[in-house]
C-alpha positions in Angstrom: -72.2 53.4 -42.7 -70.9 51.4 -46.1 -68.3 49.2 -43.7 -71.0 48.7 -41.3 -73.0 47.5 -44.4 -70.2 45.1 -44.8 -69.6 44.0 -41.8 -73.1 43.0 -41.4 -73.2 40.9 -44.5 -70.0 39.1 -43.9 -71.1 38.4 -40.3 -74.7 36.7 -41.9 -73.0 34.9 -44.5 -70.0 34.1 -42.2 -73.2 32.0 -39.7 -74.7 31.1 -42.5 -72.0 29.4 -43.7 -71.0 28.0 -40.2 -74.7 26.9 -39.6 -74.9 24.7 -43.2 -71.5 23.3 -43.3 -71.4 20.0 -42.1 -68.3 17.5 -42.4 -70.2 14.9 -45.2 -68.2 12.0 -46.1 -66.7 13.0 -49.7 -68.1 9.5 -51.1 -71.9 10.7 -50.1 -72.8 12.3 -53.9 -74.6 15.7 -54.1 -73.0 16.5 -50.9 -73.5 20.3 -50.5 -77.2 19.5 -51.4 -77.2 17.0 -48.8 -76.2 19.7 -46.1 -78.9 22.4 -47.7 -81.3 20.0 -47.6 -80.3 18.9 -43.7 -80.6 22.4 -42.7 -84.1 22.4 -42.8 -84.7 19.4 -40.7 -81.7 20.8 -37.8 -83.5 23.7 -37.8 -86.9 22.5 -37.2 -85.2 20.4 -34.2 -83.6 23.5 -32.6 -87.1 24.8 -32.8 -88.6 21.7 -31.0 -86.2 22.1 -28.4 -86.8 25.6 -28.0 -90.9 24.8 -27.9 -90.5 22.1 -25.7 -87.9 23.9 -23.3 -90.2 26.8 -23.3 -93.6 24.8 -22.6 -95.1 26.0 -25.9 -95.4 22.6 -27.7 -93.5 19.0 -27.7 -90.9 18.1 -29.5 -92.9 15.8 -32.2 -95.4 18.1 -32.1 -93.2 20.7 -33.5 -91.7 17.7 -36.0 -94.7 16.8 -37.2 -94.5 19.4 -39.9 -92.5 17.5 -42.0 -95.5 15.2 -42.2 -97.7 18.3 -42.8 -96.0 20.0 -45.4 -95.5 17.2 -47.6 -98.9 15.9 -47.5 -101.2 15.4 -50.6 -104.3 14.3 -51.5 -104.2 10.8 -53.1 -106.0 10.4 -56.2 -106.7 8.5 -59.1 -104.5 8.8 -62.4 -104.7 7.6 -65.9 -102.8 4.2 -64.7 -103.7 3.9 -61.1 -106.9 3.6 -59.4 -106.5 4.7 -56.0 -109.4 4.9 -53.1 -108.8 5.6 -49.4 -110.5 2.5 -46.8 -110.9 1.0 -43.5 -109.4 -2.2 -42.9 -110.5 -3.6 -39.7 -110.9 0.0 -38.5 -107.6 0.9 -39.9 -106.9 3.4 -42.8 -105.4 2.6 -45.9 -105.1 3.9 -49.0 -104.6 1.1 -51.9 -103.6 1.9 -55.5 -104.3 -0.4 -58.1 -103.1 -0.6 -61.5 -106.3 0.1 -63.9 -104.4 -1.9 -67.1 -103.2 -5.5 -65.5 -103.6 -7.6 -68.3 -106.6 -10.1 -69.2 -109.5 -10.6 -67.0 -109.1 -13.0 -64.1 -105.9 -12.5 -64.3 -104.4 -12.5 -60.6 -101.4 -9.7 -59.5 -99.4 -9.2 -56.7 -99.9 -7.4 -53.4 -97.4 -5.2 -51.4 -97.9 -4.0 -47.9 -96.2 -0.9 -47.7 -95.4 0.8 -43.9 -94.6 4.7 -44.1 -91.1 5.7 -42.1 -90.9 8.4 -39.6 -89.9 6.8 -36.0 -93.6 5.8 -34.8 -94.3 9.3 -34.6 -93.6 11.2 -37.8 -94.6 10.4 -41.3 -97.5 9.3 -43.4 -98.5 7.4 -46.6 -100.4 10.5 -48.1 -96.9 12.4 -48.2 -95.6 13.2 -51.6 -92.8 11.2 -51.3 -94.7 7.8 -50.3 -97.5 8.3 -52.6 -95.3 8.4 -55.7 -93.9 5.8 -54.3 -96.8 3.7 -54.0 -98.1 4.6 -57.6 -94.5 3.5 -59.5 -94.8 0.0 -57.2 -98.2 -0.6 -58.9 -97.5 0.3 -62.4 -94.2 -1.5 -62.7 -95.2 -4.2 -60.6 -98.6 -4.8 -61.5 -99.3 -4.8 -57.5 -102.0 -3.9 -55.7 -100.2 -1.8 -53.2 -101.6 -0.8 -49.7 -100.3 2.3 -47.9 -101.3 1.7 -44.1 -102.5 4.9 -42.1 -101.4 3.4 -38.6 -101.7 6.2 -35.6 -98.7 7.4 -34.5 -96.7 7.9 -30.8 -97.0 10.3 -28.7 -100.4 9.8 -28.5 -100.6 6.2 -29.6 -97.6 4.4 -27.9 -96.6 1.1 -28.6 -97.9 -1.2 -28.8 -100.7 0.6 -31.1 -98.8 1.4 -34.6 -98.4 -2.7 -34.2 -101.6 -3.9 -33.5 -102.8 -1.4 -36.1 -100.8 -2.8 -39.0 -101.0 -6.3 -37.7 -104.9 -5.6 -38.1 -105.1 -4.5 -41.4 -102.5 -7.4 -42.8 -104.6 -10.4 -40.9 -107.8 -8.5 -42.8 -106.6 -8.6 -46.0 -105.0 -12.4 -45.9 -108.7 -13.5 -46.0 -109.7 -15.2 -48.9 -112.6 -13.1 -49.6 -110.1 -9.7 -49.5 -108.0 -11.3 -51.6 -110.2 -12.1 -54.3 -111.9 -8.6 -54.0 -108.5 -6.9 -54.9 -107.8 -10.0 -57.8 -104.6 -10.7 -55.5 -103.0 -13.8 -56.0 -102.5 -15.7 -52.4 -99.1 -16.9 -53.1 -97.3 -13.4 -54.0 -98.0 -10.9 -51.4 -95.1 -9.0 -49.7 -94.6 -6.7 -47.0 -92.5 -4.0 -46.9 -91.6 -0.4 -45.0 -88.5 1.7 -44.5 -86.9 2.8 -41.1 -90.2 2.6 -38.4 -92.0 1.2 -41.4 -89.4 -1.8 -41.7 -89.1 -2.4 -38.0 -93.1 -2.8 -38.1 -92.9 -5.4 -41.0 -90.5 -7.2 -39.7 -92.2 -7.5 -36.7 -95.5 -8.3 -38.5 -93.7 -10.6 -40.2 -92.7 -12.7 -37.4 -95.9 -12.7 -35.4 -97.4 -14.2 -38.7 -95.9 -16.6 -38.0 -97.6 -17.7 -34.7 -101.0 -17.2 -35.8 -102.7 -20.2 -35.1 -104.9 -21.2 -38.6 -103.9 -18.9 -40.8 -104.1 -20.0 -44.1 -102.5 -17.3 -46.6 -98.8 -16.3 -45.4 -96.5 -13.7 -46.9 -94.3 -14.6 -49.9 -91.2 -12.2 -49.1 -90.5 -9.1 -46.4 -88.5 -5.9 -47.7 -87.0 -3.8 -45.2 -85.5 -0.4 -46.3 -82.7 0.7 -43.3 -84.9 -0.6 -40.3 -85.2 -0.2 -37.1 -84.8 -3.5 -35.2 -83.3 -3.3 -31.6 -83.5 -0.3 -28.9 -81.5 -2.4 -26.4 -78.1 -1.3 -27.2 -78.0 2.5 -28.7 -74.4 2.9 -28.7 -73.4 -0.1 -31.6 -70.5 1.3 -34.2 -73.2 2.7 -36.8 -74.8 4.7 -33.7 -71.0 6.2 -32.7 -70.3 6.7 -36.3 -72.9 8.9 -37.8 -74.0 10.1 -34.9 -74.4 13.3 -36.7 -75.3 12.6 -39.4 -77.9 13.5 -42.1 -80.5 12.9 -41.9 -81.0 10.9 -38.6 -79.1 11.6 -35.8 -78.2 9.6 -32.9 -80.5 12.3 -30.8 -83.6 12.1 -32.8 -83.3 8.3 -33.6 -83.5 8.2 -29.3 -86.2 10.7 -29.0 -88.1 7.9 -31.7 -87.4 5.2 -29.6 -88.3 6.6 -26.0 -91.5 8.3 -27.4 -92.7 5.2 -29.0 -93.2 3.6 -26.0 -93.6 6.8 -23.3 -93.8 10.5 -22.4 -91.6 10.4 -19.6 -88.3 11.8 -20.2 -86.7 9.8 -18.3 -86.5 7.1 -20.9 -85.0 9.7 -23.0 -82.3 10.4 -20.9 -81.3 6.7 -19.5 -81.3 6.0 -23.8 -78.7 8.8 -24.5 -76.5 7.4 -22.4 -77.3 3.4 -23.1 -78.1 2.8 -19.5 -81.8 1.9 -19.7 -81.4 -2.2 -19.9 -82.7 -3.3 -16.7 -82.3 -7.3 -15.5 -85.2 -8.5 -17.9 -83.5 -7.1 -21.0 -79.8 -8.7 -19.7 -80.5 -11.7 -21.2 -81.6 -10.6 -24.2 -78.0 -8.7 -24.8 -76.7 -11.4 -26.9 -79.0 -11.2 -29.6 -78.2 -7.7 -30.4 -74.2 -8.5 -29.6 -72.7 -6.4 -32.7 -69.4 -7.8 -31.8 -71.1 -11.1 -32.9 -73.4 -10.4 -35.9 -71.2 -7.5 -37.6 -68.7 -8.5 -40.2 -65.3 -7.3 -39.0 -65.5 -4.7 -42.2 -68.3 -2.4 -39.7 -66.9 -3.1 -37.0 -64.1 0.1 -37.6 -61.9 1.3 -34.8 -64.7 0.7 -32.1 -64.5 -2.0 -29.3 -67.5 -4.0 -27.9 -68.6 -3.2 -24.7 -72.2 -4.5 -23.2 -74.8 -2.0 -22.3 -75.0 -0.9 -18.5 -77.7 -3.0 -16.5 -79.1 -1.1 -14.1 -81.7 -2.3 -11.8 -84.8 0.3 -11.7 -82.8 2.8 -13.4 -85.5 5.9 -14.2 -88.2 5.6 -11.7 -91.2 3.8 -12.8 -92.0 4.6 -16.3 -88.9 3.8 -17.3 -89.6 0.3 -15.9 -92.2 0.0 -18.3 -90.6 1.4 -20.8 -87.8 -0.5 -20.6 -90.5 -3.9 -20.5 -91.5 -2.5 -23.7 -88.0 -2.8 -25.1 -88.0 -6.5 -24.6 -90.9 -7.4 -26.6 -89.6 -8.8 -30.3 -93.1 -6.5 -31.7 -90.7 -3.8 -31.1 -87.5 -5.0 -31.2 -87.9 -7.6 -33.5 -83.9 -8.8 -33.5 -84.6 -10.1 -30.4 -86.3 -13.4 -31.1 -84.5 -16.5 -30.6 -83.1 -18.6 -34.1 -86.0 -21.1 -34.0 -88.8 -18.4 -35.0 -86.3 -17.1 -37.6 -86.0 -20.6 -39.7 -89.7 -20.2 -40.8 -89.7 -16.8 -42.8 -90.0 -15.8 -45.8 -87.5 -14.4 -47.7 -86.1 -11.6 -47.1 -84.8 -8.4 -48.7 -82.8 -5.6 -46.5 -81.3 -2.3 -47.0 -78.8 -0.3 -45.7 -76.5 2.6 -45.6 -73.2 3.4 -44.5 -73.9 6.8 -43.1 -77.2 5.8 -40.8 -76.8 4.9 -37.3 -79.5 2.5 -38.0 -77.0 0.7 -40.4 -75.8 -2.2 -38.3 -79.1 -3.0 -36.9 -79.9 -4.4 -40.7 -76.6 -5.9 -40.9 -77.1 -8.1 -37.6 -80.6 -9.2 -38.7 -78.7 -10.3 -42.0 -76.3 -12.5 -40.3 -79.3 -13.7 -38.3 -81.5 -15.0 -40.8 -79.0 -16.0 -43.1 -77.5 -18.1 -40.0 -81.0 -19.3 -39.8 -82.0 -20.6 -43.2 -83.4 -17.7 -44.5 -82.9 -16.6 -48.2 -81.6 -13.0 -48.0 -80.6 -10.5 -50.5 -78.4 -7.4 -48.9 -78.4 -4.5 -51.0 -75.5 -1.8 -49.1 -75.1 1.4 -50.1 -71.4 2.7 -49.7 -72.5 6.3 -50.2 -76.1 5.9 -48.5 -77.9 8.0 -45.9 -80.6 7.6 -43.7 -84.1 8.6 -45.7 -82.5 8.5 -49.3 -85.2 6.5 -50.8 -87.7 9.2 -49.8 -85.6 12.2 -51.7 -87.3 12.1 -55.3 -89.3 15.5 -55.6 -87.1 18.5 -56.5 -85.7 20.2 -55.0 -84.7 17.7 -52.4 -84.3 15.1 -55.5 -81.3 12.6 -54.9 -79.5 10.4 -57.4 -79.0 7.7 -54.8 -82.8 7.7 -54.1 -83.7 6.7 -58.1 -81.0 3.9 -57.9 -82.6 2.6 -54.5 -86.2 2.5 -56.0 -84.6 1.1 -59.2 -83.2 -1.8 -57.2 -86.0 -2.3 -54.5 -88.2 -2.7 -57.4 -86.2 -5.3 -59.6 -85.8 -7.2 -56.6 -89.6 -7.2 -56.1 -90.7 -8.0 -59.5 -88.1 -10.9 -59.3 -89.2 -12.5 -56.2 -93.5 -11.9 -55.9 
């Protein structure tokens, strides 16, 4: 019975073992907390499959309680006043600094967009609302955490239009001077989702006929810029990796703009450019925009073009693709020469990594002032690991430097 005891326990610890492992880069610090930590969210994925497979719930249905367990209420504190709103329909919550020096005296505004692939996440999670607070204390900022509905029930273009909303509303004059904002120093800013979103706000800003009040800089924390070509060296690198996989970064993409599957499928395999995105291939030509230092031991070849590949929806999906409000690395040079300056993470380890880097070379080719913070030892979502016991040192050097770089250029 005792050797069956045995037995037992070093089977368990033996899959237990096998199950948390995970071949981390020795550079990436607090590695076995890294794979702990990564555990959760692999699990939770095999459990969406599982739901999904099994018709119980969807996949981000099942997800969405990552958004759900780290929710909080936000409230006021002894430095920041904080009060939940509709902007143009749109919620936001906005935390303002209570001490922000003499009276009439103007501050700063940030525009902050949550992460989570269009269909995850939330600016009343933990993580985002501390977030928000420091941003406003240190920066003296009026910050605003937008609320924007999420896919699969809002596809794109929705989470767009819903943040595009509530920036347009607050450029007016009369917002501004409600929140004591000054015109001339108002950023926007958003990591992964969140980043693709400002970026793309960003840009559309800039075709607004008579709008008087533009943004003063962008900050994009490892965005998402271009679902044309899946497969670019940071996809086939850390396509495993913590704490976005290649898998999940697709099911984000397709989901964003449709419930059919089929999407899905033609993205894991990069054959869901169709003739209308062809010509758009050679803005998001890594072979092109990467420095040679990314481009490791992998060899450029185009994405497959295949006409009507996927039925229907994929059609659409696919004319979804092409629009620069989702894929926002896919406008020509001469809309890049006119915006703002520009700050943009990344990390080694994310398959989102080279998308920033191309969007670098891009606006720095076009005039742009860009600063490029890279993280050697960064993963996908470190900014977002601050509350114990998920608590990273890499995330409290990212805020650290996000922050500086803010306070130096608003």
């Amino acid at each position: 019975m005792r050797s069956t005891s045995v037995v037992l326990v070093v089977v368990v610890c033996s899959f237990s073992a096998y199950y948390i492992y995970e071949p981390i880069p020795e550079n990436i610090e607090q590695r076995w907390k890294l794979m702990l930590t990564n555990t959760f969210f692999r699990s939770l994925s095999h459990l969406a499959d599982f739901s999904e497979l099994m018709g119980l719930k969807d996949y981000m249905g099942v997800m969405y309680f990552i958004t759900v367990v780290e929710k909080v209420v936000p409230v006021s504190d002894q430095h920041v006043k904080v009060s939940e709103e509709l902007f143009d329909g749109v919620e936001v919550v906005t935390y303002q600094p209570k001490q922000h020096g003499s009276d009439g005296d103007l501050q700063s505004a940030i525009i902050y967009l949550h992460g989570g692939g269009w269909c995850l996440g939330s600016s009343r999670m933990g993580p985002y609302d501390l977030l928000a607070r420091e941003m406003a204390t240190k920066l003296n900022a009026v910050v605003l955490a937008v609320e924007y509905r999420l896919a699969p029930p809002h596809h794109f273009p929705v989470p767009f239009e819903d943040v595009y909303r509530v920036v347009k509303h607050f450029l007016q004059k009369g917002m501004l001077a409600k929140y004591s904002v000054d015109p001339g120093r108002i950023a926007i800013s958003g990591d992964s989702a969140g980043g693709n979103l400002a970026a793309a706000v960003t840009q559309q800003l800039q075709k607004e006929p008579g709008l008087e009040i533009q943004l003063k800089a962008q900050a994009l924390i490892y965005p998402a810029l271009q679902a044309l070509d899946l497969n670019t060296p940071s996809y086939q690198q850390n396509h495993n990796m913590p704490i976005l996989t290649r898998t999940l970064m697709v099911h984000f993409w397709s989901e964003y703009f449709t419930n059919d599957k089929a999407l899905f499928r033609a993205m894991m395999t990069n054959t869901h450019n169709s003739l209308e995105s062809s010509s758009l291939l050679k803005f998001v030509n890594w072979s092109t925009f990467l420095p040679e230092s990314f481009h490791g031991n992998y060899n450029y070849n185009a994405p497959a073009v295949v006409q009507g590949v996927g039925g229907e929806t994929v059609a659409k999906g696919g004319h979804s693709i092409t629009d620069p409000r989702a894929s926002p690395l896919l406008v020509p040079d001469t809309v890049l020469h006119s915006l703002p300056k520009a700050y943009i993470l990344t990390c080694e380890y994310d398959v989102l990594r080279d998308d920033g880097i191309m969007y670098v070379t891009r606006l720095h080719a076009a005039g742009v002032d860009v600063t490029h913070e890279h993280y050697e030892s960064g993963f996908h979502g470190a900014l977002l690991f601050t509350v114990w016991p998920t608590d990273f040192l890499i995330a409290r050097r990212m805020i650290d430097n996000y922050i500086k770089w803010l306070k130096e250029n608003l």
